[in-house]
C-alpha positions in Angstrom: 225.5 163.8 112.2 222.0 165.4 113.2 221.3 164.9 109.3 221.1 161.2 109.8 219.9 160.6 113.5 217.1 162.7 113.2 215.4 160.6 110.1 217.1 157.4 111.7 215.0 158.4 114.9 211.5 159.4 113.0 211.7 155.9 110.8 212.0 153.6 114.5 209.5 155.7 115.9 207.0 154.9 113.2 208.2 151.1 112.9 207.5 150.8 116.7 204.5 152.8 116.7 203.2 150.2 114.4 203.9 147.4 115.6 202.6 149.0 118.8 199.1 149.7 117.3 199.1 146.4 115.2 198.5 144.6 118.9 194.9 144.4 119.5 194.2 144.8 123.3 191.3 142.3 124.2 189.3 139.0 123.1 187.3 138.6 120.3 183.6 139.0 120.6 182.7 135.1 122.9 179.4 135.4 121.1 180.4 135.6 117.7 183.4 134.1 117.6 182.6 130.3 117.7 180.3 128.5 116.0 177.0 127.3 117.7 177.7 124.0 119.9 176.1 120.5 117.4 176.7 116.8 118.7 179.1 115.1 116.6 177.8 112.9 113.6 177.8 109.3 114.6 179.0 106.7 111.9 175.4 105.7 110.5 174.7 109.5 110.1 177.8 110.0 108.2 177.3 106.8 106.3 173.9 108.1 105.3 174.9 110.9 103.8 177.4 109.9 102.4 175.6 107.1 100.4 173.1 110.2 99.4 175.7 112.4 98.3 176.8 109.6 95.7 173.1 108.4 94.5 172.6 112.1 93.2 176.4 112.2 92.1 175.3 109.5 90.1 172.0 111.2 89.2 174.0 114.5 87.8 176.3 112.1 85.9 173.6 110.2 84.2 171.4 113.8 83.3 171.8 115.3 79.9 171.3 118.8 82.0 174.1 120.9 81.6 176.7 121.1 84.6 178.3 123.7 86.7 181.2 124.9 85.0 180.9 122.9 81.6 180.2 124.6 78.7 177.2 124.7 76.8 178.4 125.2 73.8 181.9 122.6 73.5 181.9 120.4 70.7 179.7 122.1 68.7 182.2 124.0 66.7 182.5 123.4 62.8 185.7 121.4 62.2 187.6 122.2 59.1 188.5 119.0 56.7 192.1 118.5 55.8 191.2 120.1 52.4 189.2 123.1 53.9 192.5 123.7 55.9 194.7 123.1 52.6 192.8 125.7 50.9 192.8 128.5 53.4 196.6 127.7 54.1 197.0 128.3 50.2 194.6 131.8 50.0 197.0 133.4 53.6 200.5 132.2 51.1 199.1 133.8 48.2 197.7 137.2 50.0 201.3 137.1 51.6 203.4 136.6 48.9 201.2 139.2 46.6 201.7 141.9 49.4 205.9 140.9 49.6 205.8 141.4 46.0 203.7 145.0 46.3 206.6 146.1 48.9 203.4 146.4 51.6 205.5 143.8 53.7 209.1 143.6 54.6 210.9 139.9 53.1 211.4 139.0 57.0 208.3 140.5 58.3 206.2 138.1 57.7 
């Protein structure tokens, strides 16, 4: 019986132990903790910048400049013709079935 009350007893003192410490005693810091005091934005402020937000919304859209978080480099990839494709589909068969027919590849490993 002491076997399994004494561990039993050592694990709730540490859960309640922590939970004990986990309760900060106190306030946070008054000074720090809130932002500093601003009068509230009346609806011609907030109409303002609003309609300046989306003249150089407009300004970034129009630009050639590249954007945040677009690539520099999208679309300029070469793009293989049909043909192009054809052929390379035709040289990866023919290196496959020549290696199969070496015994260098297993018939279902393919």
């Amino acid at each position: 019986m002491k076997k399994i009350v004494l561990p039993l007893g050592f694990a709730l003192a540490q859960l309640l132990a922590v939970s004990a410490f986990a309760q900060a005693a106190g306030q946070a810091d008054p000074a720090g903790a809130k932002a500093a005091p601003s009068a509230p934005a009346t609806p011609a402020q907030k109409a303002a910048a609003k309609a300046e937000r989306k003249a150089e919304g407009a300004a970034a859209a129009k630009s050639d400049a590249p954007q945040e978080g677009t690539n520099k480099s999208a679309g300029t990839a070469h793009k293989a013709t049909k043909e192009e494709r054809a052929a390379a589909k035709a040289k990866r068969k023919a290196a496959t079935a020549a290696a199969v027919k070496k015994g260098e590849i297993k018939e279902g490993d393919k």
